[in-house]
N, C-alpha and C positions, 0 to 999 in steps of 0.2 A: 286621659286624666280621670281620675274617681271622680264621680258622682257626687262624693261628700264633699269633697274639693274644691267644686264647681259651687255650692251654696253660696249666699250671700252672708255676709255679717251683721247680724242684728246688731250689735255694739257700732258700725261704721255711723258716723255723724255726717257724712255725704249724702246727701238728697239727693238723687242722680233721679229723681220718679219724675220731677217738674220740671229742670235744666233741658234748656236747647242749645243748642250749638250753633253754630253760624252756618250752617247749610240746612236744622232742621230740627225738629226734637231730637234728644242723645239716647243712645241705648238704652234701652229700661232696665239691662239686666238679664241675665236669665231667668228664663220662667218654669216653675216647674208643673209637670205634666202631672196626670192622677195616670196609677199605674195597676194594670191587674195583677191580683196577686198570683202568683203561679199555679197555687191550686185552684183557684175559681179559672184559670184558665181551659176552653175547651180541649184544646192541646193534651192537658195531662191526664183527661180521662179517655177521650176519643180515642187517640193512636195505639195506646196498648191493652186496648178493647179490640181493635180494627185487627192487631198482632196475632190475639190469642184468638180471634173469629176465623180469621187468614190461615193457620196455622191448625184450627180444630176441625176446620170443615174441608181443607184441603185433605191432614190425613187421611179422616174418614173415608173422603172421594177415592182417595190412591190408596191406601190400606184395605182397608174392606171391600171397595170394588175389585181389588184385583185380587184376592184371594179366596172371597166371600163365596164364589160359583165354581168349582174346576171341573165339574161333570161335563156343566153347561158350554163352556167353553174348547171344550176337546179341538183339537186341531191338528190332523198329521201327527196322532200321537204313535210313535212306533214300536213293534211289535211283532214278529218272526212267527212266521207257521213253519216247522221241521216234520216232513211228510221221508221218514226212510222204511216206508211198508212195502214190501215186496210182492204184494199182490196173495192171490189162492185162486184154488178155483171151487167155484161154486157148485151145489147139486147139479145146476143142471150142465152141468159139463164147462160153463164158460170161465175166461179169467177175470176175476176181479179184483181192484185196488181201492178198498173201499176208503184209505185214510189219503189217497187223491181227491176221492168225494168229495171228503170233509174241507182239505183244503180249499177246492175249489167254492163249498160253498160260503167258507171265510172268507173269500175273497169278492164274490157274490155281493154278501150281505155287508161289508165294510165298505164297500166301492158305491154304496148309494149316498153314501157324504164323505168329508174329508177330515170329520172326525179321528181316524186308525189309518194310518199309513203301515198297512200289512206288509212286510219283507217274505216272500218266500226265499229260504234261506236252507243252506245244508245245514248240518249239526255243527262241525267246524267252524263254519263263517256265523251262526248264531253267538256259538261260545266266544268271539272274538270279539265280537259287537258290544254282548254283557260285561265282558272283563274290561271294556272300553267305557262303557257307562252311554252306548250309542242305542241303545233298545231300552226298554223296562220289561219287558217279556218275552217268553220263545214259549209254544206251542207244541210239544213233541209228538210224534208219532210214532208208535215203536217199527221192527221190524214183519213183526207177528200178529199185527192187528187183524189184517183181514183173515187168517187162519183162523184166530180164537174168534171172530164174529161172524166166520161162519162156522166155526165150532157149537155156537152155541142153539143152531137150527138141527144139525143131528143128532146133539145130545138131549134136545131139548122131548126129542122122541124115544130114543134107547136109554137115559138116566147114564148116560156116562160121564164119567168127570169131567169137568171143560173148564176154561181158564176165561175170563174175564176179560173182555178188552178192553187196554186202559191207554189213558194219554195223561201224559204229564205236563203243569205247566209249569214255568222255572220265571221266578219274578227277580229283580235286580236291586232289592233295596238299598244295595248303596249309591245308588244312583237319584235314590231318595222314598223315602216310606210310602207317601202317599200316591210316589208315581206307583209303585207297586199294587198299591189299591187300589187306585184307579183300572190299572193294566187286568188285575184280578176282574175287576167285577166285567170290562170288557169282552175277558176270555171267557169269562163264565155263560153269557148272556151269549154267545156265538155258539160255547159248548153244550150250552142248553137244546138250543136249536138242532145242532149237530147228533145231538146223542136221540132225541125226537126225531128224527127225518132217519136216523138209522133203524131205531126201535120198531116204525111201520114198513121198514124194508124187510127187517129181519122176520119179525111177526108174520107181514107176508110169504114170503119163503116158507117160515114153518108150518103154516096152514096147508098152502101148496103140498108141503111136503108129508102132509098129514093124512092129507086127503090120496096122493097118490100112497100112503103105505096101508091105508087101509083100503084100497080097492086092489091091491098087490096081493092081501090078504084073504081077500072075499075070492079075488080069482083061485090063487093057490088052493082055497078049500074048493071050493066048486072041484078043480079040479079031480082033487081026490076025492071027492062024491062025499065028504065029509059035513057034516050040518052040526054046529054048538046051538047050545044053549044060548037066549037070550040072554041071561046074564052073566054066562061065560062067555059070551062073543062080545060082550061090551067090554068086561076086562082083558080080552086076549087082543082089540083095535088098539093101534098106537092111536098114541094122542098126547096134547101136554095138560100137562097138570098145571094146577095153580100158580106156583112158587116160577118155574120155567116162564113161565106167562109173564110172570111180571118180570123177569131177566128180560125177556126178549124185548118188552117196553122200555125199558132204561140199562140197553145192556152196556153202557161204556163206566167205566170206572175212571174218573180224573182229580189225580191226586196237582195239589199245588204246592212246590217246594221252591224256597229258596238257593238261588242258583249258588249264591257264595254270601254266607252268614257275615251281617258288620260282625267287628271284631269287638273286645271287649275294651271298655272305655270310649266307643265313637257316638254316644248318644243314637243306637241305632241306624248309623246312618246320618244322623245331621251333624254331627261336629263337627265337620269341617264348614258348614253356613255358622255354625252357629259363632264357631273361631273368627272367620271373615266378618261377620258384624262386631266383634269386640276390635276387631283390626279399627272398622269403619267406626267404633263409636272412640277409639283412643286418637283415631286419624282426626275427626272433627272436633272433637270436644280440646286435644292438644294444640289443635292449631288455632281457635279461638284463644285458648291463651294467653302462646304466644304472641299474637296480634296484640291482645296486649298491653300484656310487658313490656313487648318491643317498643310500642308506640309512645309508650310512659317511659322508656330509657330514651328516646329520639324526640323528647316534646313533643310530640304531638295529641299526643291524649293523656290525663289522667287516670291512676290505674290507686284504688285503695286495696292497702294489705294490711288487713286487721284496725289496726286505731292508725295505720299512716297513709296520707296521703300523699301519692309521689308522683313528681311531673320532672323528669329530669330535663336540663338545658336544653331549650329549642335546638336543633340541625337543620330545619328543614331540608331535610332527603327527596329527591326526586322517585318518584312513585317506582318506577322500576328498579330503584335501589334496594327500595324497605320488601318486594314480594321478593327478590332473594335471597336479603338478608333473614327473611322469615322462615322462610321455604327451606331457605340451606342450614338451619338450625336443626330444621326436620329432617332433613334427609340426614344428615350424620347423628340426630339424636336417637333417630330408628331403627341408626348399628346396632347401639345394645339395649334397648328397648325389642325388638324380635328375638336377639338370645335370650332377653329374661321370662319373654311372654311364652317361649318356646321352653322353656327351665321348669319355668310353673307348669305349663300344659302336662308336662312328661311327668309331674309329678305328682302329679294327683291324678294319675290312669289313663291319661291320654295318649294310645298308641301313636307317634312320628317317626316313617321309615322315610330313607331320604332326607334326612337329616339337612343336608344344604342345599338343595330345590326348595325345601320349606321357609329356610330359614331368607331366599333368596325370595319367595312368593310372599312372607311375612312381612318385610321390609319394605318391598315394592308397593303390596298394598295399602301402608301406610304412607308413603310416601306420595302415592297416586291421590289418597286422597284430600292429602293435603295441600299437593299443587292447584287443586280443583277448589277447594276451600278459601284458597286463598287469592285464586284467580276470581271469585264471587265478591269476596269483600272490597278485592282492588276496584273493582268495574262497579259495584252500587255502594260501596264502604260498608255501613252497619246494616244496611239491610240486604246486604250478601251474607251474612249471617241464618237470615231465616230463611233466604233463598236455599243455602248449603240444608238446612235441615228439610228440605220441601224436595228439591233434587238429591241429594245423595241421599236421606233416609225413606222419606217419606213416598217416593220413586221408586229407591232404591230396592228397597227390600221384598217389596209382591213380583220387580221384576228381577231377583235373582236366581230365580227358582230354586232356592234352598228347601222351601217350603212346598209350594206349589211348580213343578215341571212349566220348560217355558212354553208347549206344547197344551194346556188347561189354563193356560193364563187368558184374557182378554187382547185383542191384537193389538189393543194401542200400548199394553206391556211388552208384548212380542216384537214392535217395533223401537222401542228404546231400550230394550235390555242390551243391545250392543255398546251403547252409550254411556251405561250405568256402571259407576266402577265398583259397586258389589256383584253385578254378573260378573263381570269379568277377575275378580278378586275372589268367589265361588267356585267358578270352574279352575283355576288356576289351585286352588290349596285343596278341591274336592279330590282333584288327576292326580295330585303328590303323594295325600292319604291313602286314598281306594286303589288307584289304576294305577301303581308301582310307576308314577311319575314319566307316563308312556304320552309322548308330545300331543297323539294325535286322540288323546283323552281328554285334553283341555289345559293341558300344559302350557304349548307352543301356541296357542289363540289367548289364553288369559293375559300371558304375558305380555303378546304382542298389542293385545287389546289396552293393557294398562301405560305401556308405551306409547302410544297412540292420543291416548286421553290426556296424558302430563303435555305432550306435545303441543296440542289442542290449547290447552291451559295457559300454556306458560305463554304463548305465540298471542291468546286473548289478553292477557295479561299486561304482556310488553305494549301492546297496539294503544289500547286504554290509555294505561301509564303517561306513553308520550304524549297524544292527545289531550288528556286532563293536564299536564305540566305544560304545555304550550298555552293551552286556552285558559288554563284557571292559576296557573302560578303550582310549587311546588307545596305541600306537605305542611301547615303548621299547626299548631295550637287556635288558632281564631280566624284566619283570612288577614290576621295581622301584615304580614310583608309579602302576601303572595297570592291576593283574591279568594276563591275558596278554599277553606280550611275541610278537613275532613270529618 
């Protein structure tokens, strides 16, 4: 009954204040309370202070922690050394394979932490890894190395032409930008090292070998009873000049190319994270909606649109009713909701081969994350809501590795990115894009992963549901006919 309702009549000419009854004084009436007003309530200002505190400091925490460091956090990040040198032989007669050396000392000097998970790798099984998106770098060695570096100790005496020994590194940007820069400055700092530890090998030798061609020379004249000038016999001794000197210091040449250029329209490489966050922001911010609409066509919540507001006829629905009549809205409204976002993408430059792998990854990951969405709101009601933005976004995105490689992340990102339906909505539309929608690119794990999580979802969901409707009454507008309302 209202409140107004319930007033008394100042017109009633019944005294009921001073009347007793035959068993006692009579009712006095209702009395009324003094009531705070809603805004002097602590209620209106506390909770969505506590909301925007929960939610500003949480980002921070999960956003900027986990993307804030990726040097710092390296871990197993991998990376191919391709050693196809065929060895030479050196002055002094023996065989050497100097770009095994090298290998060995990458391996050496990576194997003191667990930062580089070095692959020694053929060039074929490199190239396979990269087109897979399973490495961010490979290392080459040519075939010719150890010839042109020892080339560079006898030319460095006679001035003959010599060729430069060079290693190439081949970085995987579509596997992501920053892994590549990462993976670069890695190779660098190993090839630094490497081409140093050669340069006093080399240098050595050519001293050795300096030294033995000018006493080669001091004999030959001896022999022929021949005697120079001092300053003809200074120019007539081998020796190296300035410029050779400094070759033999830094004699490797290492060039850094990209192994396969993004294509044009892929944001370099991130279009497809960047796609999967428009997925994951149309997946939650849609299914907030829906929730509700729904819940405003089922009575149970009001929902205003513009100057109306609409509360249609109570149902009270049993909990596991309304998350699939929500859910299954979703799932068929994200048939042509992925053709159209797929319509737009292709149309303003966004290269999509695989056309129906995409179109199948598009879908699914709006739908994955919607059953997730809306398994939060079922299980805490509205504050599954901030949940959803704290787990799917604010989680979500440092550990998708769109951004940041899950290998530079911090481990407590490394350990929920399986969990998170933008990893797995990432690797799933990155494999379709880039790796010509090859399974074991991240196709056949996205998928399975997004499979997985709805599963997860829907099964948390249902358990909830019956639980809340046995213990608390079904779904209404107020706890009116059915204990808690939602």
């Amino acid at each position: 009954m209202p409140a107004h309702a319930a007033e008394t009549n100042p017109t009633d000419s019944t005294d009921s204040t001073n009347s007793t009854g035959p068993t006692g004084p009579a009712d006095p009436g209702p009395r009324h309370t003094r009531r705070t007003h809603p805004y002097r309530s602590p209620r209106m200002w506390l909770l969505p202070l506590l909301v925007l505190l929960l939610l500003g400091g949480a980002g921070s925490a999960l956003y900027i922690g986990g993307l804030g460091n990726p040097g710092g956090n390296l871990n197993h990040f991998p990376i191919a050394v391709v050693n196809s040198d065929r060895g030479a032989q050196a002055p002094d007669g023996s065989q050497q394979n100097l770009g095994a050396t090298i290998s060995d000392q990458m391996q050496q000097g990576f194997s003191a932490n667990d930062e580089i998970d070095l692959r020694v790798l053929s060039w074929d099984e490199a190239q396979d890894q990269m087109r897979h998106g399973q490495i961010h770098a490979a290392v080459v060695i040519p075939e010719s190395f150890s010839s042109d570096a020892l080339g560079l100790v006898s030319g460095a005496l006679t001035q003959q032409d010599v060729t430069r020994p060079s290693i190439t590194a081949y970085t995987a940007p579509l596997a992501g930008p920053l892994a590549s820069s990462l993976a670069t400055s890695a190779v660098d700092t190993a090839l630094d090292r490497a081409n140093t530890s050669l340069g006093e090998q080399l240098t050595e030798s050519a001293q050795t070998a300096q030294t033995q061609a000018q006493a080669q020379l001091q004999a030959e004249l001896r022999r022929l009873g021949t005697t120079l000038p001092p300053q003809l016999a200074q120019q007539a001794e081998p020796k190296i000049d300035g410029t050779a000197a400094d070759l033999l210091r830094e004699p490797i040449q290492v060039t850094t190319t990209a192994y396969q250029e993004p294509p044009q329209g892929s944001a370099l490489g991130m279009g497809a994270f960047f796609y999967s966050v428009l997925l994951m922001i149309v997946g939650v911010a849609g299914s907030v909606a829906i929730h509700f609409l729904v819940d405003s066509r089922l009575g149970v919540a009001p929902v205003e649109l513009g100057p109306r507001f609409v509360l249609g006829r109570p149902v009270h629905p049993p909990r596991w009713s309304t998350y699939f009549i929500k859910w299954g809205i979703v799932v068929l409204a994200a048939l042509p909701t992925a053709g159209l976002m797929m319509w737009v993408a292709a149309a303003v430059g966004m290269p999509i081969p695989h056309g129906g792998w995409y179109f199948l990854t598009t879908w699914l990951s709006i739908v994955t994350v919607s059953a997730v969405t809306f398994a939060l709101i079922t299980v805490l009601g509205s504050a599954g809501m901030i949940l959803s933005l704290i787990y799917v976004v604010f989680m979500g995105l440092p550990a998708a590795s769109g951004v940041v490689p899950l290998e530079a992340l911090p481990g407590f990102f490394r350990f929920i990115a399986p969990g998170e339906p933008l990893y797995q909505m990432t690797m799933a539309n990155r494999a379709v894009l880039y790796f010509d929608a090859d399974a074991s690119a991240g196709v056949q794990s996205g998928i399975i992963g997004m499979l997985v999580l709805i599963l997860i979802a829907v099964a948390v969901a249902m358990i909830f549901s019956v639980i809340y409707d046995r213990a608390l009454g079904r779904r209404d507008a107020g706890g009116i006919t059915g204990g808690a309302g939602h």
